[in-house]
DSSP file (Angstrom, degrees, kcal/mol; ACC not computed):
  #  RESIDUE AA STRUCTURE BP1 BP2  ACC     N-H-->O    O-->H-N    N-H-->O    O-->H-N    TCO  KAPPA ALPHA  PHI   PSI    X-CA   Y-CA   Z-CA
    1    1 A X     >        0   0    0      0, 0.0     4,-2.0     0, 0.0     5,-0.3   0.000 360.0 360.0 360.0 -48.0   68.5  109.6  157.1
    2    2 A X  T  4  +     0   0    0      2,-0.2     0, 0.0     1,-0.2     0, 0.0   0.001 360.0  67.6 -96.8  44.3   72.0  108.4  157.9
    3    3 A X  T  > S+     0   0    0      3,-0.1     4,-2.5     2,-0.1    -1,-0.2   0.567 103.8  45.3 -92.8 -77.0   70.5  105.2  157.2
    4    4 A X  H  > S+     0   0    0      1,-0.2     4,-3.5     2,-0.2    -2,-0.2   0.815 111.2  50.3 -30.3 -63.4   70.4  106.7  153.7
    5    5 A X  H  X S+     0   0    0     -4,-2.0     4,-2.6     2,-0.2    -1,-0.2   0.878 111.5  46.4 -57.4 -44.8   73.7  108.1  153.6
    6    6 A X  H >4 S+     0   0    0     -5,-0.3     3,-2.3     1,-0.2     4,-0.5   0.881 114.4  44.9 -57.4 -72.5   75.4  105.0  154.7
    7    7 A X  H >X S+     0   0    0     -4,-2.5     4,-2.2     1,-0.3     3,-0.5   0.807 120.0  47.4 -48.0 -51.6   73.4  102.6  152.2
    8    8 A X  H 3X S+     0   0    0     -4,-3.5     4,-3.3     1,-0.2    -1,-0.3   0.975 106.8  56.4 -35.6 -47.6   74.2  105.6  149.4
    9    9 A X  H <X S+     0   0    0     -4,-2.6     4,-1.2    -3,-2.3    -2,-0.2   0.878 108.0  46.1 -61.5 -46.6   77.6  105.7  150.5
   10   10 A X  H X> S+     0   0    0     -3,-0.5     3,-4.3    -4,-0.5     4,-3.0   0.985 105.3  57.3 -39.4 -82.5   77.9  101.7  149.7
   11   11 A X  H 3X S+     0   0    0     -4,-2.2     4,-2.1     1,-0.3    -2,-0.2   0.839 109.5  49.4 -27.0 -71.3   76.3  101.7  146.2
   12   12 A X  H 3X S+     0   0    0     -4,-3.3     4,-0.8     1,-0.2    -1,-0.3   0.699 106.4  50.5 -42.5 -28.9   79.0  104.3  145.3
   13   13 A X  H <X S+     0   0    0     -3,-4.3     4,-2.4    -4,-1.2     5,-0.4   0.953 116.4  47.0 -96.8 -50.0   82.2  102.2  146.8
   14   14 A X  H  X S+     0   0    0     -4,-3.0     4,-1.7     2,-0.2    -1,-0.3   0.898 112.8  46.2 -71.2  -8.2   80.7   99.2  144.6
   15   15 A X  H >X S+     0   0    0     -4,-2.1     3,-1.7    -5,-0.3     4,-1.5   0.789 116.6  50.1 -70.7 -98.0   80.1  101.5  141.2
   16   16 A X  H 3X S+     0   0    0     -4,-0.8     4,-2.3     1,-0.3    -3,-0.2   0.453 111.4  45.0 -10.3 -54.1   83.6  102.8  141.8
   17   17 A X  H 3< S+     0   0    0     -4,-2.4    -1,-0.3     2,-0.2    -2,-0.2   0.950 110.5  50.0 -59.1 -47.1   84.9   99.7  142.1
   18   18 A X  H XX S+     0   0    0     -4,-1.7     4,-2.9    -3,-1.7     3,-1.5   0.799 111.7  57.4 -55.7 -36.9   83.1   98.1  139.1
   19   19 A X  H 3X S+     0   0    0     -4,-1.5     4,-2.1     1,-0.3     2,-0.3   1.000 105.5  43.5 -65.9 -49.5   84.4  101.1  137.2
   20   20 A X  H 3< S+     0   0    0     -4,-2.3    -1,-0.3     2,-0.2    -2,-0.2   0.195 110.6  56.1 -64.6  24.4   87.6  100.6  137.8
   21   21 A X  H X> S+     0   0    0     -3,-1.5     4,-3.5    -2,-0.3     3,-0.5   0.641 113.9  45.0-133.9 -71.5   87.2   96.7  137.1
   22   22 A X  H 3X S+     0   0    0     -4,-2.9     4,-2.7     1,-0.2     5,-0.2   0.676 110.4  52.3 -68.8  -7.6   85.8   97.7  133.5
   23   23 A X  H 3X S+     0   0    0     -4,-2.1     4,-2.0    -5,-0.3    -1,-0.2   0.855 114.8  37.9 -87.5 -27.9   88.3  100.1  132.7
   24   24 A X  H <> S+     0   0    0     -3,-0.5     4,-1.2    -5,-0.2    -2,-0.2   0.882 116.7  55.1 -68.3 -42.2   91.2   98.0  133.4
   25   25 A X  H >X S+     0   0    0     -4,-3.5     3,-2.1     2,-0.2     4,-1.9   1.000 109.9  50.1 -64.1 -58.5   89.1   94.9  131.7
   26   26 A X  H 3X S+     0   0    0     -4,-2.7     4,-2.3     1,-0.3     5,-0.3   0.976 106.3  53.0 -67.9 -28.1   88.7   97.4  128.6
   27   27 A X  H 3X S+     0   0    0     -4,-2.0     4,-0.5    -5,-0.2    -1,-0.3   0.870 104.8  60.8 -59.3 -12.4   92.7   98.2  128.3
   28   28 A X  H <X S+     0   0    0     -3,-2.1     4,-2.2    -4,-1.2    -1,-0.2   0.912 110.0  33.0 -74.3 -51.1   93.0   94.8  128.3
   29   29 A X  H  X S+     0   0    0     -4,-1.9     4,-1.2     2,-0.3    -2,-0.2   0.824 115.0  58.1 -75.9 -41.4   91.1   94.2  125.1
   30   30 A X  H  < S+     0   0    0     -4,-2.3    -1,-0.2     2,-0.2     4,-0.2   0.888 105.7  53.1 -20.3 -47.4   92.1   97.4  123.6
   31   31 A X  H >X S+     0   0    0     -4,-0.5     3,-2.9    -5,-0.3     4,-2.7   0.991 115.7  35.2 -83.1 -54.2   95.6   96.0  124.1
   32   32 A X  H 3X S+     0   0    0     -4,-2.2     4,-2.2     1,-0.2    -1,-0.3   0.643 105.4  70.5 -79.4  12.3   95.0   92.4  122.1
   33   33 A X  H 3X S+     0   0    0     -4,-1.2     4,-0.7     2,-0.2    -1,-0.2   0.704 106.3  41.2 -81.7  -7.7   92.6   94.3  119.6
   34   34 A X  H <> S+     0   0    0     -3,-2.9     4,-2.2     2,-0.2     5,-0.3   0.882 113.0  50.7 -63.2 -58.9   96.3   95.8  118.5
   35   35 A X  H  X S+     0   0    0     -4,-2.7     4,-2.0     1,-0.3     3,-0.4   0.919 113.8  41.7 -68.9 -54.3   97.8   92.8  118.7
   36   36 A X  H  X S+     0   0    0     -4,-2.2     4,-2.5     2,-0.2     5,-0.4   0.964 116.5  57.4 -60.7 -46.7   94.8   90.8  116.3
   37   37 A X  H  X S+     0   0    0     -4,-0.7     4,-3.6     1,-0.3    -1,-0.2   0.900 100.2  47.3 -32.8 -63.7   95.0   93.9  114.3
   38   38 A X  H  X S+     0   0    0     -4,-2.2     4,-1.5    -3,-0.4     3,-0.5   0.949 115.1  50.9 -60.4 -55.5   98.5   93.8  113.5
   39   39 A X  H  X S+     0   0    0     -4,-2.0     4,-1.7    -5,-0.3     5,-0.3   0.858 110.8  52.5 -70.2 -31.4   98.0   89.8  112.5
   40   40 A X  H  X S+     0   0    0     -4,-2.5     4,-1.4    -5,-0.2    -1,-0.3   0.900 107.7  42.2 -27.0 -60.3   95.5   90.8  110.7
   41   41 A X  H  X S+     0   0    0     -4,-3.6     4,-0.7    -3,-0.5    -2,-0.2   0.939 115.6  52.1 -51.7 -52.9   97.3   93.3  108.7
   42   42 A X  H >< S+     0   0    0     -4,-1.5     3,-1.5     1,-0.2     6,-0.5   0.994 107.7  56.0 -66.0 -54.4  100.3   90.9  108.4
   43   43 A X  H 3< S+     0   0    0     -4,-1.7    -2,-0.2     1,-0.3    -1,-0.2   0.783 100.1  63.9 -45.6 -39.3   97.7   87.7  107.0
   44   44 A X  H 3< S+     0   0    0     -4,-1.4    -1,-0.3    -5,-0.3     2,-0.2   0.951  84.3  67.6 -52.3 -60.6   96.4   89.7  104.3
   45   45 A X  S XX S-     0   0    0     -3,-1.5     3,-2.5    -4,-0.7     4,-1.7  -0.518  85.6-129.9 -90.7 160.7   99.0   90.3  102.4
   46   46 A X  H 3> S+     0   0    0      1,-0.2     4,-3.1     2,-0.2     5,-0.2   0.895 110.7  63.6 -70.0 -34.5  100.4   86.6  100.5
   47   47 A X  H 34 S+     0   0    0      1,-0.2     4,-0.2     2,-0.2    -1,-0.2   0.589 102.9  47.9 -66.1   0.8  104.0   87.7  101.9
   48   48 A X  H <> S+     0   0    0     -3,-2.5     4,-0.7    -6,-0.5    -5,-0.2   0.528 109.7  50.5-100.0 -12.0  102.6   87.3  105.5
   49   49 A X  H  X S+     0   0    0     -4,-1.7     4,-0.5    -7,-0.3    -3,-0.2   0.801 111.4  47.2 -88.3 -23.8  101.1   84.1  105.0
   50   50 A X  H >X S+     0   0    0     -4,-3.1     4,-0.8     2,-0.2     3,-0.7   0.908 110.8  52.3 -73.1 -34.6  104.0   82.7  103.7
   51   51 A X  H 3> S+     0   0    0      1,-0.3     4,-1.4    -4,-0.2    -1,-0.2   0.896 110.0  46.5  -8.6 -71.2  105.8   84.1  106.2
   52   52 A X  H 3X S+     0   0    0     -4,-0.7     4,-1.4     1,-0.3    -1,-0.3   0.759 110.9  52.2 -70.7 -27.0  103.5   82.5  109.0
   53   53 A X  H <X S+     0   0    0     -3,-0.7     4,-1.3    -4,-0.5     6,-1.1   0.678 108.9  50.3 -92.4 -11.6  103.5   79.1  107.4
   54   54 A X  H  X S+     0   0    0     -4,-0.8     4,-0.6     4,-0.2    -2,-0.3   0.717 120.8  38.2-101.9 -17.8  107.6   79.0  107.2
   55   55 A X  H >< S+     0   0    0     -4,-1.4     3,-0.5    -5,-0.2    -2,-0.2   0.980 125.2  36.0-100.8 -55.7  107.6   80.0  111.0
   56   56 A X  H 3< S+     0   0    0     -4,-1.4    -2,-0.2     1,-0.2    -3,-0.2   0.788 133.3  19.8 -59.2 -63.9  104.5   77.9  112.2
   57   57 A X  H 3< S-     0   0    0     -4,-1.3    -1,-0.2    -5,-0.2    -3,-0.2   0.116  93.2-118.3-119.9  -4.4  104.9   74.8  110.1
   58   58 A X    <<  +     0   0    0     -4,-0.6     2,-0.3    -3,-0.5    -4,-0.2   0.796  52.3 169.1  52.1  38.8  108.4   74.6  108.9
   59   59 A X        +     0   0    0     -6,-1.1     2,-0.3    -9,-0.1    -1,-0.2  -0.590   8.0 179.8 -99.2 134.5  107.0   74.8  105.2
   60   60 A X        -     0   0    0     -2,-0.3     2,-0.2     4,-0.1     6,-0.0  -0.929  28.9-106.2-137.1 154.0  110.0   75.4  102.3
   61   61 A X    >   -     0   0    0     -2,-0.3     3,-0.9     1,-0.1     2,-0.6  -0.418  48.6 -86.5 -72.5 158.8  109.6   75.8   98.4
   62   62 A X  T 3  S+     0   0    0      1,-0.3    -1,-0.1    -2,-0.2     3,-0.1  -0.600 121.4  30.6 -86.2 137.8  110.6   73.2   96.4
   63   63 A X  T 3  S+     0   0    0     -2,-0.6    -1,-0.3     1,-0.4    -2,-0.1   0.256  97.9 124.3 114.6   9.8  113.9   73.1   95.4
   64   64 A X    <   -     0   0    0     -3,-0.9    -1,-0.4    -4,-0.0     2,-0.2  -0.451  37.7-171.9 -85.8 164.1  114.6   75.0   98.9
   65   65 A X        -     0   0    0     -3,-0.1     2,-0.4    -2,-0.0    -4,-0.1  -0.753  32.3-100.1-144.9-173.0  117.3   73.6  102.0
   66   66 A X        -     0   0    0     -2,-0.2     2,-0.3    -6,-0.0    -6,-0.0  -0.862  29.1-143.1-127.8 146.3  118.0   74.3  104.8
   67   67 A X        -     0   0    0     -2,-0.4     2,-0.5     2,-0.0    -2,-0.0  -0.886  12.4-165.6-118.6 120.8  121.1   76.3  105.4
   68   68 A X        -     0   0    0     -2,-0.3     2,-0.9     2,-0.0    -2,-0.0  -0.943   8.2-156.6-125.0 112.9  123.5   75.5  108.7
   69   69 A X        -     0   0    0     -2,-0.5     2,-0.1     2,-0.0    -2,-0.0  -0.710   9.7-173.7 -64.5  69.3  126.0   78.1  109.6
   70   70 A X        -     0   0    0     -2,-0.9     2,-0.3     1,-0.0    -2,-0.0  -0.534  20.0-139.0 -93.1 136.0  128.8   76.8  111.5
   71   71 A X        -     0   0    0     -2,-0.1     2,-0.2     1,-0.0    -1,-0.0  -0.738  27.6-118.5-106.9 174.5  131.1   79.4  112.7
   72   72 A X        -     0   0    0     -2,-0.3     2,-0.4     1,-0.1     3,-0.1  -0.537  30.9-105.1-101.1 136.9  135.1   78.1  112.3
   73   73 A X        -     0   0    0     -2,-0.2    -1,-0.1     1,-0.1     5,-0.1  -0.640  36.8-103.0 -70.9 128.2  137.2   77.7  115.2
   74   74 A X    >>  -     0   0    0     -2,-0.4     4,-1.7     1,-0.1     3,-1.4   0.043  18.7-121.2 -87.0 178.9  139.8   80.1  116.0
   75   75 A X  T 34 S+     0   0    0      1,-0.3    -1,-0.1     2,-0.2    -2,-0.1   0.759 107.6  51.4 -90.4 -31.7  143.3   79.6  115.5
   76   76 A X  T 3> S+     0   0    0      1,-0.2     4,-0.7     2,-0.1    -1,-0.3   0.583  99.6  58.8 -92.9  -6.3  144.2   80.1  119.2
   77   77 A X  H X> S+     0   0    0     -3,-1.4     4,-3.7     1,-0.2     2,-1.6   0.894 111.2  45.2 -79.3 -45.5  141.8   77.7  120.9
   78   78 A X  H 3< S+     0   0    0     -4,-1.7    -1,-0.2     1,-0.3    -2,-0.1   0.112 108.7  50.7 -98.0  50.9  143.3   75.0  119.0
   79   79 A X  H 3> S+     0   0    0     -2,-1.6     4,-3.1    -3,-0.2    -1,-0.3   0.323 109.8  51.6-119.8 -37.5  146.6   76.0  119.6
   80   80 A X  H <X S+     0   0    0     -3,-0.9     4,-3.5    -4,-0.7     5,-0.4   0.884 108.1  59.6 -72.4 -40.1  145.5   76.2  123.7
   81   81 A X  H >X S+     0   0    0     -4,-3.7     3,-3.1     1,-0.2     4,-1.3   0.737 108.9  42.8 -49.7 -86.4  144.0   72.2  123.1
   82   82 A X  H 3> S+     0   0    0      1,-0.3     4,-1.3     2,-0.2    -2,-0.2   0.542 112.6  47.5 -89.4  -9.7  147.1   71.3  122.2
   83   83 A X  H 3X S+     0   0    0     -4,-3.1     4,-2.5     2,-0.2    -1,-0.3   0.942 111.9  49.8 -18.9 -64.2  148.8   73.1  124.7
   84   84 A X  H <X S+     0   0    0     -4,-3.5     4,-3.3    -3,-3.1     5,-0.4   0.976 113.6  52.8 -66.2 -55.3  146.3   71.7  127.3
   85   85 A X  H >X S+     0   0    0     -4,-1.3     4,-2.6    -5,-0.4     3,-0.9   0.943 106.0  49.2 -68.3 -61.6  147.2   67.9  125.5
   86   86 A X  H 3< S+     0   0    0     -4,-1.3     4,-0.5     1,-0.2    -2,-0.2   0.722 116.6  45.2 -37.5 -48.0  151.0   68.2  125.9
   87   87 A X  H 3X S+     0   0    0     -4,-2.5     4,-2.5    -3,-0.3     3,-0.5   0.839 117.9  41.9 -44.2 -51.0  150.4   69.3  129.9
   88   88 A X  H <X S+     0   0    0     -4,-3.3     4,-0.8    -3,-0.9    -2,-0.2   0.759 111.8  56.4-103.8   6.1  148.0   66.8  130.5
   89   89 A X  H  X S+     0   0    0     -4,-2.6     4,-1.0    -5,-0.4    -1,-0.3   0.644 115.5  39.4 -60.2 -19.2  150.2   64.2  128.4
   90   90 A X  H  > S+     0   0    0     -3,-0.5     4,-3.7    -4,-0.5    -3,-0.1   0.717 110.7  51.1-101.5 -33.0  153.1   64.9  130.6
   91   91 A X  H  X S+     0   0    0     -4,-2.5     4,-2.6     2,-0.2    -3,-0.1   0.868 110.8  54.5 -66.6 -33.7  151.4   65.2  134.2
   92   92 A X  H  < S+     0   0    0     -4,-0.8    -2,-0.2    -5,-0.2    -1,-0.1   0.994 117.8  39.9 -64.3 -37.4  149.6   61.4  133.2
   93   93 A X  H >< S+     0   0    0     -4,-1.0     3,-0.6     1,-0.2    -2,-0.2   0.954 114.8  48.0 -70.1 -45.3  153.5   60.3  132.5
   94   94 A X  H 3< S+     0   0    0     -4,-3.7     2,-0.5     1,-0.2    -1,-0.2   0.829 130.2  24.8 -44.8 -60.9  155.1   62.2  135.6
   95   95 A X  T 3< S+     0   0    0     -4,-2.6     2,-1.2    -5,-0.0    -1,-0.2  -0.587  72.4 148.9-121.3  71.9  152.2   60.6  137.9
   96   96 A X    <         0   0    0     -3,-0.6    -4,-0.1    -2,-0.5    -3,-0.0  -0.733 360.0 360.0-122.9  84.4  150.8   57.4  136.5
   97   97 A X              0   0    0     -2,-1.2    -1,-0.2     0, 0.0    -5,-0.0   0.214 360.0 360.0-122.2 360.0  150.0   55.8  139.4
């Protein structure tokens, strides 16, 4: 009889475990059946496939560029360069050795 019990007692710890093994394994699939959903959702319509091709594949319309923002330097770094060259123009003559 506590032969029985033990050997019961086993089965359960490994169903318990296995449950908890397939309940974590299905949130997992839950979780990327959002995430293919949502790409789904986006692919459908022809403004998510263009989308997806411009990000993926670097695909432009014709007649399209490419646009480069450069932002302009401000007035007081290049006031501190040439600060910084007059200093280290004067230190090379003082010690130009």
């Amino acid at each position: 009889m506590v032969r029985a019990a033990w050997d019961m007692y086993g089965r359960l710890n490994t169903a318990t475990a296995g449950q908890q093994d397939a309940e974590a394994r299905l949130a997992t699939l839950e979780a990327q059946k959002k995430t293919i959903s949502a790409s789904v959702g986006q692919l459908s319509s022809p403004r998510g496939q263009e989308a997806l091709l411009r990000e993926h594949y670097g695909v432009v319309k014709p007649g399209e560029g490419v646009v480069q923002i450069v932002a302009q330097a401000s007035t007081t770094a290049s006031g501190n360069t040439a600060q910084k060259g007059w200093l280290k123009a004067l230190f090379h003559t003082l010690f130009s050795w």
